[in-house]
TISE-693094 format. One record per residue (C-alpha): residue in one letter; x, y, z. Coordinates in nm, 3 decimals, always signed. Layout:
<A; <X; Y; Z>>;
...
***
This chain:
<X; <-6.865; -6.701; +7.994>>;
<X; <-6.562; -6.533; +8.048>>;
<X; <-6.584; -6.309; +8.369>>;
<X; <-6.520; -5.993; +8.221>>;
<X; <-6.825; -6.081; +8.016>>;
<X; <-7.054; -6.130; +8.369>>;
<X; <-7.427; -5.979; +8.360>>;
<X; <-7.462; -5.871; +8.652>>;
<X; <-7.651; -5.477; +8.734>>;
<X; <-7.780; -5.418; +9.126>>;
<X; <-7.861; -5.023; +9.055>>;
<X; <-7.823; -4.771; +8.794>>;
<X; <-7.504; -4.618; +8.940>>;
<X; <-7.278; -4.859; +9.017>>;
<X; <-6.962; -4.812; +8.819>>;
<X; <-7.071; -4.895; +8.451>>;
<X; <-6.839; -5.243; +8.279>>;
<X; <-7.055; -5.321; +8.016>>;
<X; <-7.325; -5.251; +7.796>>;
<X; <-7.551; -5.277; +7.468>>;
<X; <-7.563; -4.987; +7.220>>;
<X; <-7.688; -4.945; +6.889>>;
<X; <-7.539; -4.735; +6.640>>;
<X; <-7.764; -4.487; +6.418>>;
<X; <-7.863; -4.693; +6.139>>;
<X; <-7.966; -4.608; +5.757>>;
<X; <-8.303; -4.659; +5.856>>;
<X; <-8.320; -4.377; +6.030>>;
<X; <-8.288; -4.129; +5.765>>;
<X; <-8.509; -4.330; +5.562>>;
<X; <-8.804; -4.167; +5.850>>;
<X; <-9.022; -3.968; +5.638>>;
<X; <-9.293; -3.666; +5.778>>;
<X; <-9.593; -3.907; +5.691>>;
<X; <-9.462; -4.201; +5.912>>;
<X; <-9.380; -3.983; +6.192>>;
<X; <-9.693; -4.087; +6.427>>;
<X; <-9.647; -4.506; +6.340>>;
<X; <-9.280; -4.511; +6.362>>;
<X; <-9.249; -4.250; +6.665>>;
<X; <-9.044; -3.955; +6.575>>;
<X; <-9.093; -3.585; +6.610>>;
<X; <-8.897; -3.485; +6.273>>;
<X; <-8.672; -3.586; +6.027>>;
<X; <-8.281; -3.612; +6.144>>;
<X; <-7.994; -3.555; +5.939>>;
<X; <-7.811; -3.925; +6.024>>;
<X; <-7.467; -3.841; +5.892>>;
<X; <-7.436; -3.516; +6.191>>;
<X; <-7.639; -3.766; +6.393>>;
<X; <-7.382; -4.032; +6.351>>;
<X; <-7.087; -3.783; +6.437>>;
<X; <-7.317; -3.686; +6.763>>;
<X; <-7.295; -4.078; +6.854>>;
<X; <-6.928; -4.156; +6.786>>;
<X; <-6.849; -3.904; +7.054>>;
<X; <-7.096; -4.107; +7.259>>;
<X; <-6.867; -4.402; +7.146>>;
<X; <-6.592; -4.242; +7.243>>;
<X; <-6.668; -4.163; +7.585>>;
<X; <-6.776; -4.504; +7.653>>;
<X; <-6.462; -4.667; +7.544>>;
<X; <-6.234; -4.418; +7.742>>;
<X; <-6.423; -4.538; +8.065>>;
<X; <-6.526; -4.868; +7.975>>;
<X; <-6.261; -5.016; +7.753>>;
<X; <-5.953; -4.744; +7.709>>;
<X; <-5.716; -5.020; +7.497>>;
<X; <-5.936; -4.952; +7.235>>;
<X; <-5.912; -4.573; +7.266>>;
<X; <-5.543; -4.559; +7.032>>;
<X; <-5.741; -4.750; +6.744>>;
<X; <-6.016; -4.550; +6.767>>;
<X; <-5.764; -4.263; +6.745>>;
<X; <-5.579; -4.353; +6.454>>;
<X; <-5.831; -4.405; +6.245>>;
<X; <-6.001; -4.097; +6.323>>;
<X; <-5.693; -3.918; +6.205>>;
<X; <-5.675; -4.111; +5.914>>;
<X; <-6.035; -4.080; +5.804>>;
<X; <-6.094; -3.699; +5.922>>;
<X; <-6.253; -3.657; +5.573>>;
<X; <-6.515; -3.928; +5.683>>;
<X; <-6.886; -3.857; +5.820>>;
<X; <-6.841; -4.206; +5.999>>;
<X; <-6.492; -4.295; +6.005>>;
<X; <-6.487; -4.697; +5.924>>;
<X; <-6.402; -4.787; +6.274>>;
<X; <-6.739; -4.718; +6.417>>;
<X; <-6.936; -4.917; +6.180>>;
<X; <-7.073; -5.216; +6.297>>;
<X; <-7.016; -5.534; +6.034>>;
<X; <-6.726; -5.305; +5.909>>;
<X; <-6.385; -5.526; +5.877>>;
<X; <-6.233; -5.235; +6.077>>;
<X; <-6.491; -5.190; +6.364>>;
<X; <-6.379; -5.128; +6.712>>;
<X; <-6.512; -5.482; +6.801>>;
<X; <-6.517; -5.414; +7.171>>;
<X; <-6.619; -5.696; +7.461>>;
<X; <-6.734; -5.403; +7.680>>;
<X; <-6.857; -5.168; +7.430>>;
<X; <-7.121; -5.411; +7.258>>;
<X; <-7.358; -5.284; +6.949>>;
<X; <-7.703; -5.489; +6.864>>;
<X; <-7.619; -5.504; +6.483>>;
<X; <-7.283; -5.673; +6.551>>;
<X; <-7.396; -5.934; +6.827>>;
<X; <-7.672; -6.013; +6.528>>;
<X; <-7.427; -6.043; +6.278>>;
<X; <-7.194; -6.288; +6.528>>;
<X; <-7.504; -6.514; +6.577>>;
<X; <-7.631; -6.504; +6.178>>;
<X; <-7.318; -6.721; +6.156>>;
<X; <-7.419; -6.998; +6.399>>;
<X; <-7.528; -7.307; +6.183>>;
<X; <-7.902; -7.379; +6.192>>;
<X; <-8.027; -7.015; +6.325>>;
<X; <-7.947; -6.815; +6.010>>;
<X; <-8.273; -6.958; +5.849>>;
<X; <-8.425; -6.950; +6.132>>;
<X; <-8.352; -6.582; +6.234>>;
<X; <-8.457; -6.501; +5.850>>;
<X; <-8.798; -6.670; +5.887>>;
<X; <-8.890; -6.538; +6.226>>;
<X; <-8.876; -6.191; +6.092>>;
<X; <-9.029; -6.296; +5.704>>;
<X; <-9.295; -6.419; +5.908>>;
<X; <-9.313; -6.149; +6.193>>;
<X; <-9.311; -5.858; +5.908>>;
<X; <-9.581; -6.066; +5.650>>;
<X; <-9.365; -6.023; +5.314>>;
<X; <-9.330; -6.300; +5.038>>;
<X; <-9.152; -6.600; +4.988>>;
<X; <-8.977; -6.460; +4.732>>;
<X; <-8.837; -6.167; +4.931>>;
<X; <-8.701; -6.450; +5.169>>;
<X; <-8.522; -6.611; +4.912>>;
<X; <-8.359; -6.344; +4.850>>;
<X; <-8.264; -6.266; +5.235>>;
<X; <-8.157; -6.618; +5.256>>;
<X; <-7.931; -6.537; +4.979>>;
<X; <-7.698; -6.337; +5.121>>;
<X; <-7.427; -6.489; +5.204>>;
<X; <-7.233; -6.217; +5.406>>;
<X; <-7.387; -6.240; +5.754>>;
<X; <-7.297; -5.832; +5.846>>;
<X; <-7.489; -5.715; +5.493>>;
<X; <-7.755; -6.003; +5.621>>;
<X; <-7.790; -5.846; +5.965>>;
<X; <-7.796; -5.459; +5.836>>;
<X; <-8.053; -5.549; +5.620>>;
<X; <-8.272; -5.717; +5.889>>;
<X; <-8.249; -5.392; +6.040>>;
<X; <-8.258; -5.122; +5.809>>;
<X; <-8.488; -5.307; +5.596>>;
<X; <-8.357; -5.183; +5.323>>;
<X; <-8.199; -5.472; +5.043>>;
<X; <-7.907; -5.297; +4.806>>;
<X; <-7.862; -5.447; +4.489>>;
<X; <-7.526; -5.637; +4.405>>;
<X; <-7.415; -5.367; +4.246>>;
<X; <-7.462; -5.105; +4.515>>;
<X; <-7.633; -4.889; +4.263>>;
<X; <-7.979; -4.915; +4.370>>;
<X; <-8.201; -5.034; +4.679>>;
<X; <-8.510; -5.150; +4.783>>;
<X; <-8.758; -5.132; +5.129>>;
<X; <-8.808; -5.517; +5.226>>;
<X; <-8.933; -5.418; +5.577>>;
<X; <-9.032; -5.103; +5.730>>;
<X; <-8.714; -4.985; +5.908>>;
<X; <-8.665; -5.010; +6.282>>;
<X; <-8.512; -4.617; +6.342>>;
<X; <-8.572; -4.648; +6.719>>;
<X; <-8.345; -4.893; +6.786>>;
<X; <-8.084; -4.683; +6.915>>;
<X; <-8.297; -4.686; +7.199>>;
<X; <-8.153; -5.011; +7.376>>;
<X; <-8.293; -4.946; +7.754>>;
<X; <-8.632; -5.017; +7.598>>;
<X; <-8.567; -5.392; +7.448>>;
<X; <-8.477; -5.557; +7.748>>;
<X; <-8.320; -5.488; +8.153>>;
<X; <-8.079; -5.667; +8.332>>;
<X; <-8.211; -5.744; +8.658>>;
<X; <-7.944; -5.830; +8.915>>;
<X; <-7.805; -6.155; +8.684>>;
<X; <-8.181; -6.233; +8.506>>;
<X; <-8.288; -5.984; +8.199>>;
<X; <-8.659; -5.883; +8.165>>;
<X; <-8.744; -5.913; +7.771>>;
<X; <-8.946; -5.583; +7.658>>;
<X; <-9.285; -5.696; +7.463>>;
<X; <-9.294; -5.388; +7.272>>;
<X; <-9.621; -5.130; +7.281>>;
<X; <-9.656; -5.020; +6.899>>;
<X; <-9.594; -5.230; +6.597>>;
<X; <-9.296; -5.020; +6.496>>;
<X; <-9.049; -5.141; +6.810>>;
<X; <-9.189; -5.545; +6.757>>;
<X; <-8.882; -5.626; +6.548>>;
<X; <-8.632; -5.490; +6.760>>;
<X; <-8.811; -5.681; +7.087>>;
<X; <-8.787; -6.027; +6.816>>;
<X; <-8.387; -5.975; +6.741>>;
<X; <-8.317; -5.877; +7.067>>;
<X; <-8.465; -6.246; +7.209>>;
<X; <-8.245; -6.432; +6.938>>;
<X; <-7.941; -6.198; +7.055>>;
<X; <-8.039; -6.281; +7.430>>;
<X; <-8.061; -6.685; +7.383>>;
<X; <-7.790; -6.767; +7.141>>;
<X; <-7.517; -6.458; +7.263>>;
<X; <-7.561; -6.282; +7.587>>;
<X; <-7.736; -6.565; +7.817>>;
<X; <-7.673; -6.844; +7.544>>;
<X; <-7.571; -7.079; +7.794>>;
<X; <-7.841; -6.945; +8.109>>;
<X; <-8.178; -6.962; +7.923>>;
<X; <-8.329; -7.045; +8.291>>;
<X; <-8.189; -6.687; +8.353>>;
<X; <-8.451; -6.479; +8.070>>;
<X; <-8.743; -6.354; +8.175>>;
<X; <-9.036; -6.295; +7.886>>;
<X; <-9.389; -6.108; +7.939>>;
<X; <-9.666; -6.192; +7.701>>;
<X; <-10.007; -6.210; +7.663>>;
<X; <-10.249; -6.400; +7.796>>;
<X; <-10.320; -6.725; +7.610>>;
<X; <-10.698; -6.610; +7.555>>;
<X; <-10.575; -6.260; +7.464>>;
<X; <-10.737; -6.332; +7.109>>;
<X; <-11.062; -6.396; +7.201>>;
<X; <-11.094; -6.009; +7.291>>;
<X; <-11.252; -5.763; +7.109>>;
<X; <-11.035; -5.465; +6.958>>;
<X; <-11.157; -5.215; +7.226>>;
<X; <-11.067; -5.480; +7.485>>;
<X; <-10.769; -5.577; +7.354>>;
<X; <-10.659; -5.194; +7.430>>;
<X; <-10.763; -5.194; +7.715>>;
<X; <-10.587; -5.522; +7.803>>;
<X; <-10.270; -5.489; +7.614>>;
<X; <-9.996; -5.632; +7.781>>;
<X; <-9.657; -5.404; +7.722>>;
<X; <-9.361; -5.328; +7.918>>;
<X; <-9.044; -5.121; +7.791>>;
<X; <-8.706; -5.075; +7.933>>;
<X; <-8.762; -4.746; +8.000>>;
<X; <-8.992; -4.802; +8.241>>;
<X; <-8.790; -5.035; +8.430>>;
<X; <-8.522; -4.941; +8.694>>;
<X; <-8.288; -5.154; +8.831>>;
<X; <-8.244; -4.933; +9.144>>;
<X; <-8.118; -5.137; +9.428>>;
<X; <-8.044; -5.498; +9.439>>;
<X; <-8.363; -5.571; +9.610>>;
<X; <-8.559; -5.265; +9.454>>;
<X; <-8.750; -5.253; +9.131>>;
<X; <-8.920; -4.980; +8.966>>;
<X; <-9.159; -5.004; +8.712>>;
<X; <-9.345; -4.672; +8.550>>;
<X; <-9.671; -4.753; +8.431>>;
<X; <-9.707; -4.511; +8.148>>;
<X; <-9.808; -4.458; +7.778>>;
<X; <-9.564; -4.768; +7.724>>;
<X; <-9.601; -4.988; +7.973>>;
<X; <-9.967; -5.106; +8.083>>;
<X; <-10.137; -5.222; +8.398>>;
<X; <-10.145; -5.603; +8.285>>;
<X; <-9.758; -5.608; +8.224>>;
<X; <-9.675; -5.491; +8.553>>;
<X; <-9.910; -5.746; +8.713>>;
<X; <-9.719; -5.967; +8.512>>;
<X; <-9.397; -5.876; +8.577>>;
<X; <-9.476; -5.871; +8.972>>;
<X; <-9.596; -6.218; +9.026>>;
<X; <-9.255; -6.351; +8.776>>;
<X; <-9.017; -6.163; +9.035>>;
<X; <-9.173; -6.259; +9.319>>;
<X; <-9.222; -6.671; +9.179>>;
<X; <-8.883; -6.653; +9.160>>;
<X; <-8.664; -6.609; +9.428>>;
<X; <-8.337; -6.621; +9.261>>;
<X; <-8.423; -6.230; +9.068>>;
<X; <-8.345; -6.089; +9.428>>;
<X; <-8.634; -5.862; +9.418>>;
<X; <-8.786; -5.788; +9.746>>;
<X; <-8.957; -5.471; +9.686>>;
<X; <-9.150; -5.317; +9.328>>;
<X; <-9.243; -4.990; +9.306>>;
<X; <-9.485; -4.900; +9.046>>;
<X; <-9.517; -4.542; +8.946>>;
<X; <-9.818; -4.425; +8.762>>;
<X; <-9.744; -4.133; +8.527>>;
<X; <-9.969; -3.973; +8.257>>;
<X; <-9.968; -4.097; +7.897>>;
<X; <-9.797; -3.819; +7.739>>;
<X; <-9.600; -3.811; +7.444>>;
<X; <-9.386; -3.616; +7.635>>;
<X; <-9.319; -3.857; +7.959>>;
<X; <-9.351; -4.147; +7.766>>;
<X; <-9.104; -4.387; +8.044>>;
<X; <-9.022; -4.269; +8.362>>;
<X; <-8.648; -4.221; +8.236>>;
<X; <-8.748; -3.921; +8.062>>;
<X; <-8.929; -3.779; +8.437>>;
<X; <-8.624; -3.880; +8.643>>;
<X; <-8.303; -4.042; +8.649>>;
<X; <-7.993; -4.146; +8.919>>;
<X; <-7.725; -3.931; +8.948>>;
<X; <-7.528; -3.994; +9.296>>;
<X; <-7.641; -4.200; +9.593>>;
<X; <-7.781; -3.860; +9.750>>;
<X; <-7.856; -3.733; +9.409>>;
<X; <-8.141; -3.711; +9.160>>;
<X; <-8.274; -3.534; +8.864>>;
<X; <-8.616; -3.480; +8.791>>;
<X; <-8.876; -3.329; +8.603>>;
<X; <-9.076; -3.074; +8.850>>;
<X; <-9.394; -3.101; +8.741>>;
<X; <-9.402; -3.492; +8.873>>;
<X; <-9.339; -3.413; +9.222>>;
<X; <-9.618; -3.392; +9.434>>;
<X; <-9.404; -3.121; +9.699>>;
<X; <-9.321; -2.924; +9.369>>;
<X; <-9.732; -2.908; +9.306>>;
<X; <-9.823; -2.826; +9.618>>;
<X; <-9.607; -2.568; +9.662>>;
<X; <-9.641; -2.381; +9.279>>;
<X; <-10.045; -2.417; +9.350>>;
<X; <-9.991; -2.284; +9.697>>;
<X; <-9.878; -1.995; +9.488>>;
<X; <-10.076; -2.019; +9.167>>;
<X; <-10.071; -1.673; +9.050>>;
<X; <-9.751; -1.605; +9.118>>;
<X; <-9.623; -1.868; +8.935>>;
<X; <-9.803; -1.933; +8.599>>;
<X; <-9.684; -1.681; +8.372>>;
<X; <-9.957; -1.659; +8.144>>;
<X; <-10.301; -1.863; +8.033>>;
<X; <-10.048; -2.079; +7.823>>;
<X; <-9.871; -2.241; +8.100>>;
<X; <-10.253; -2.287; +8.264>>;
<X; <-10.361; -2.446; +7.984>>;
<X; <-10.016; -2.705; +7.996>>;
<X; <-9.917; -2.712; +8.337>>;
<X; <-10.345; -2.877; +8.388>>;
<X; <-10.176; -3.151; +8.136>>;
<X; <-9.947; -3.289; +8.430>>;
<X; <-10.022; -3.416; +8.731>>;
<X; <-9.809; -3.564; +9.055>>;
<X; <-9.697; -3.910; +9.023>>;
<X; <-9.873; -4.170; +9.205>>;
<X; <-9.691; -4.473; +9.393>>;
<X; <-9.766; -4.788; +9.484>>;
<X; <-9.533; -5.035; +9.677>>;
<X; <-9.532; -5.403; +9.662>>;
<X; <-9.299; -5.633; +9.914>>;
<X; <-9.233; -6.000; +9.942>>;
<X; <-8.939; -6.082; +10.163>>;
<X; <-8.716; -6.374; +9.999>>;
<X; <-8.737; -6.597; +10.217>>;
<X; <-9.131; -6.620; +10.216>>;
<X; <-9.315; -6.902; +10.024>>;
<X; <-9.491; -6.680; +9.691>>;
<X; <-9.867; -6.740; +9.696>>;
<X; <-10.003; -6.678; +9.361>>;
<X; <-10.356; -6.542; +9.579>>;
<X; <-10.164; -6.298; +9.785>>;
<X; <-10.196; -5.909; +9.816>>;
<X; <-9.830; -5.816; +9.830>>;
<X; <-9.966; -5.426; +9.839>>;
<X; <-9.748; -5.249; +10.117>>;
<X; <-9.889; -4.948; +10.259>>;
<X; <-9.589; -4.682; +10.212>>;
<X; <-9.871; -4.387; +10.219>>;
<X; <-9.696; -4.222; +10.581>>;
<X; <-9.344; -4.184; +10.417>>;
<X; <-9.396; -4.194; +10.019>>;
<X; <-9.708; -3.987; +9.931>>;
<X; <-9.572; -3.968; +9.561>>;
<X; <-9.278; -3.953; +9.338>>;
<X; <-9.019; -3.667; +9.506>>;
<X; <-9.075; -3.877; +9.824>>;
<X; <-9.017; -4.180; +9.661>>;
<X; <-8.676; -4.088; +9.524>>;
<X; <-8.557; -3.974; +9.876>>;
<X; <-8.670; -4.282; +10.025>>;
<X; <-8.448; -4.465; +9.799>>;
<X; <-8.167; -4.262; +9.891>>;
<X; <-8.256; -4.291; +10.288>>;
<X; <-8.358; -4.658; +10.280>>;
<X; <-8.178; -4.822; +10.003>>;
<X; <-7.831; -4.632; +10.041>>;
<X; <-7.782; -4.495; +10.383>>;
<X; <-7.795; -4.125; +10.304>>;
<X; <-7.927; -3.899; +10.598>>;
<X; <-8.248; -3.785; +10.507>>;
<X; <-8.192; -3.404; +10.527>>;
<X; <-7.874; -3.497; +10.308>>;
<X; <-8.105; -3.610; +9.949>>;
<X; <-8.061; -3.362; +9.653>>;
<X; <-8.335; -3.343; +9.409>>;
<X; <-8.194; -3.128; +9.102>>;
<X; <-8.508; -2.966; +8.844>>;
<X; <-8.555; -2.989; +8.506>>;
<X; <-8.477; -2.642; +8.341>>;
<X; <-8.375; -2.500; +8.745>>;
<X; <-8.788; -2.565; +8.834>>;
<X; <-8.834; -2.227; +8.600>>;
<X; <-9.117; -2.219; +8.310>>;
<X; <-9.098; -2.292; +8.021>>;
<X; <-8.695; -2.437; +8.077>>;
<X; <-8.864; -2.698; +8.315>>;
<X; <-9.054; -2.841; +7.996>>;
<X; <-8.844; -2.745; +7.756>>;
<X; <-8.572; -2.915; +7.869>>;
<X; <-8.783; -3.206; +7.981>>;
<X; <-8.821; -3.247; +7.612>>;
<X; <-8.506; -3.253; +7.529>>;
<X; <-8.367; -3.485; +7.777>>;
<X; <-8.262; -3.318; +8.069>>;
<X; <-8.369; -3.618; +8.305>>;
<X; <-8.276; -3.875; +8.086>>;
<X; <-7.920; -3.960; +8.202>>;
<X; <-7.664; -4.250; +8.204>>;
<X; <-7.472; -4.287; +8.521>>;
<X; <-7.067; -4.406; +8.404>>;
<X; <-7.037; -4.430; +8.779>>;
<X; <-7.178; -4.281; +9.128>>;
<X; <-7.145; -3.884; +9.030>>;
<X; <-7.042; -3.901; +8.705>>;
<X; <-7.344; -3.907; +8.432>>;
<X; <-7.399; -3.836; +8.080>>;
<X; <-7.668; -3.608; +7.928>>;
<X; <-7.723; -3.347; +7.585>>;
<X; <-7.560; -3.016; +7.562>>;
<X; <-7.861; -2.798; +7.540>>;
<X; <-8.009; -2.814; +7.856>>;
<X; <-7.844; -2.495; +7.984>>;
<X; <-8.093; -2.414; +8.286>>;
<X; <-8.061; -2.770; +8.420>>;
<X; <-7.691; -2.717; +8.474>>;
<X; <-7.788; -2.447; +8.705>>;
<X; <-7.953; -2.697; +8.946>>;
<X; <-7.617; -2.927; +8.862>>;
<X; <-7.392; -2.643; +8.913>>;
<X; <-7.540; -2.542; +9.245>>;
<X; <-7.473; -2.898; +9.404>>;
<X; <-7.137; -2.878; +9.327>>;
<X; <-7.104; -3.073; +9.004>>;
<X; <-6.908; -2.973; +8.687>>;
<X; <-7.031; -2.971; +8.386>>;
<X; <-6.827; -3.007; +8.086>>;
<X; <-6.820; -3.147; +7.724>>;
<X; <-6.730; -3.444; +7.584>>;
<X; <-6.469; -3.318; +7.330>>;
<X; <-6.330; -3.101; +7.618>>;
<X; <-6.276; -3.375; +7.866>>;
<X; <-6.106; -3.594; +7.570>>;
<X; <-5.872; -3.290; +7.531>>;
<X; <-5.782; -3.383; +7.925>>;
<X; <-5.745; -3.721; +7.898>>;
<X; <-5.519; -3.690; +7.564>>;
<X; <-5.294; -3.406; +7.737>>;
<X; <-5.291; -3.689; +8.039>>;
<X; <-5.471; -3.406; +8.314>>;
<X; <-5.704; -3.667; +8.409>>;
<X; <-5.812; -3.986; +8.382>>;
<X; <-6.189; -4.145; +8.357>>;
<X; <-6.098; -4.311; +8.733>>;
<X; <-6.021; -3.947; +8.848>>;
<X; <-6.360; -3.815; +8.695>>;
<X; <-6.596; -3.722; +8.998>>;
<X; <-6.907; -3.538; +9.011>>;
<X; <-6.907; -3.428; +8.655>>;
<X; <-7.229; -3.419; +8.403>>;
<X; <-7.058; -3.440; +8.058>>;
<X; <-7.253; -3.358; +7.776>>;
<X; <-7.256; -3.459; +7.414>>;
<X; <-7.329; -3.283; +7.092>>;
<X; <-7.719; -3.320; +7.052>>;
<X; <-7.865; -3.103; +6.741>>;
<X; <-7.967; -3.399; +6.589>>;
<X; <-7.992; -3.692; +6.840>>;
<X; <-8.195; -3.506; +7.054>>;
<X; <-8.447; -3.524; +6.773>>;
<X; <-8.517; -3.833; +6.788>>;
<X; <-8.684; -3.842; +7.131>>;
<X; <-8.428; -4.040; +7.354>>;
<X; <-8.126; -3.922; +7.600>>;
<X; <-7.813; -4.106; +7.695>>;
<X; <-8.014; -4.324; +7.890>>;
<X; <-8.209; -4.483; +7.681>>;
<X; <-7.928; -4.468; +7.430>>;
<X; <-7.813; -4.753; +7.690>>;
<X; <-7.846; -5.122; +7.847>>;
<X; <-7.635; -5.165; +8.121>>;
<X; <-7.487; -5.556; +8.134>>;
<X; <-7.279; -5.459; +8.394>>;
<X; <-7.252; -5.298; +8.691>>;
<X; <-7.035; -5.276; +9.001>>;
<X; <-7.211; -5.336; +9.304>>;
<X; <-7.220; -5.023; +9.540>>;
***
């Protein structure tokens, strides 16, 4: 593998070199009200201003990541102004982009649909995963174009030759664009998702095929996988919920190279962590020292703990108030004062501060399966807002009086949730300083603002770079923000719009 193509990722703010994306698909706007609770939306998006959104998304990513595709980009923009999606950021399009650094799901499928032997195979793994007929896989296997092949096996949705009419094989996958959940790149090993609802299992199969046969094709030994337990099926439904073993991306942080976190939420059970622990700590090559597992409630609306907190600097976080236990103590110190009215009672009794648990196994001691690796952290970390500064103190050197914490909505009800909701945690760092979040999160730019940073937006900071008054490398403490009517609808910020393959190291 080429070493621009490395996989390496040590934290989530080293400077950003590579990464997985997926593009809004047709599926998405084939999301109707009556499948909102199985296939996890909120409402209904309109995917051709959702798709605009993204390209700009797209955009930004190839100015820092991969600027000698920024002219192309350009030109066909210009060309194709009259275009919802001009043709360039289509994956399987002749004309896409086709970036190295810039890499989308759909097109790494296509690439490997063209390997002889694991077409068929590829076709019957998901026949078989989604229970339809042999017929309908005769006529996936007919297909001879491998992009049409892989946007099917995606969208679910079969056109006919003619273009004129189509057809649901599958249900569609529309939360795809969601990469951080599939999978996570720990130091140079990736941790494969197992999916907690039926509507994300296709996306965790494709992503293994795109794992083995493109991204660690030739380090298999490298892959980790989580699964159930072999006697798994011998439970009955009610313990089979209550035993589920599930982990998402976005409940995993790469944080430090010898520092895991893992949220244990809604998403990600008790069993998969356990998992997860004893793999890292077998396996001495991971890196991983120390886990932190963070217990958060099972909300809809904290589903991972990227939507409850995210890395912005090495002295700088983001975070949603209500999780922090010195943000809890303090508004109940002053109860009356600060709930507005009965409302806010009534949600703020929904929350509650995070718990934290630490578990430590030093490299270069033997792993016994038997062993308690439980640390007791309870002195210094007594929940998540401690936690975070601890990471900054221990993990990068910052003095401790030195840590910023910046709220959700400015710590002010109802911004604090209502920004919360719409992704105001939920943030991809390009580099140490420099993240990328939605647009409508006004009162969180306050707390931004206040700690020096600058916010601007996307198109605005293109502007710059076009009229050459800055360059991505010259970018420094800056939250730029993207157009987000509609991809803020679908329940997912630029963070878990992302999976970091590559990261400098700090």
């Amino acid at each position: 593998m080429p070493a621009e193509n490395t996989i390496q990722v040590a934290s989530e703010i080293g400077t950003l070199k590579r990464l997985l994306i997926h593009s809004p698909d047709g599926g998405i706007g084939k999301v109707v009200p009556t499948k909102f609770k199985e296939w996890l939306y909120d409402d209904t998006v309109h995917i051709h201003q959702m798709r605009r959104e993204y390209n700009q998304y797209i955009k930004l990513l190839l100015y820092f990541l991969d600027p000698e595709k920024i002219p192309y980009i350009q030109a066909f923009e210009a060309k194709q102004a009259h275009k919802n999606q001009p043709d360039c950021y289509k994956p399987g399009h002749p004309d896409y982009f086709n970036s190295d650094k810039v890499l989308d799901t759909q097109h790494l499928l296509y690439k490997i649909l063209q390997k002889q032997g694991l077409r068929s195979r590829i076709i019957a793994a998901v026949c078989a995963w989604e229970g339809v007929s042999f017929a309908t896989e005769r006529k996936l296997d007919a297909i001879q174009d491998a992009a049409i092949l892989a946007k099917v096996l995606i969208t679910g949705v079969l056109k006919s030759p003619d273009g004129k009419t189509s057809e649901f094989v599958f249900a569609p996958v529309p939360n795809f664009i969601f990469t951080r959940d599939i999978s996570i790149v720990i130091n140079d090993h990736i941790l494969l998702s197992n999916a907690a609802t039926a509507a994300r299992e296709r996306e965790s199969l494709l992503i293994k095929f795109i794992t083995y046969y493109s991204l660690f094709e030739d380090k298999p030994e490298k892959v980790i996988e989580i699964s159930e337990s072999n006697d798994y099926f011998l439970l009955d439904e009610h313990e089979q919920k209550l035993f589920k073993t599930s982990v998402e991306g976005g409940d995993v942080m790469m944080i430090a190279p010898n520092h895991l976190l893992i949220g244990c939420s809604e998403r990600t059970t008790p069993s998969a962590i356990d998992e997860v622990i004893h793999s890292l700590f077998r396996n001495n090559a991971t890196g991983i020292e120390k886990i932190s597992v963070i217990k958060i409630p099972k909300l809809r609306a904290i589903m991972h703990i990227d939507t409850v907190f995210t890395h912005v600097r090495k002295d700088t976080w983001v975070l949603f108030g209500k999780m922090s236990e010195q943000v809890m103590f303090e508004k109940n110190q002053h109860q009356y004062a600060y709930y507005l009215d009965l409302l806010d009672k009534h949600i703020a009794a929904d929350y509650e501060a995070a718990e934290v648990l630490r578990f430590y196994k030093p490299l270069n001691e033997a792993y016994e399966p038997s062993k308690n690796y439980r640390q007791d952290v309870s002195q210094t970390i007594k929940g998540l807002e401690s936690l975070l500064r601890n990471i900054s103190v221990e993990d990068y050197g910052v003095p401790a009086g030195e840590v910023n914490i910046i709220y959700s909505g400015n710590n002010v009800f109802p911004y604090d949730e209502r920004e919360q909701w719409t992704d105001s945690c939920n943030l991809l760092a390009l580099k140490d300083g420099v993240v990328v979040g939605y647009d409508r999160n006004d009162e969180t730019f306050k707390g931004f603002e206040a700690k020096g940073f600058t916010i601007i937006r996307a198109a605005d900071l293109f502007k710059k770079f076009e009229n050459n008054e800055l360059t991505p490398a010259e970018v420094t403490n800056t939250l730029i923000v993207l157009p987000s009517a509609e991809l803020s609808r679908a329940r997912g910020g630029a963070h878990c719009m992302s999976m970091p393959l590559l990261r400098d190291k700090i």
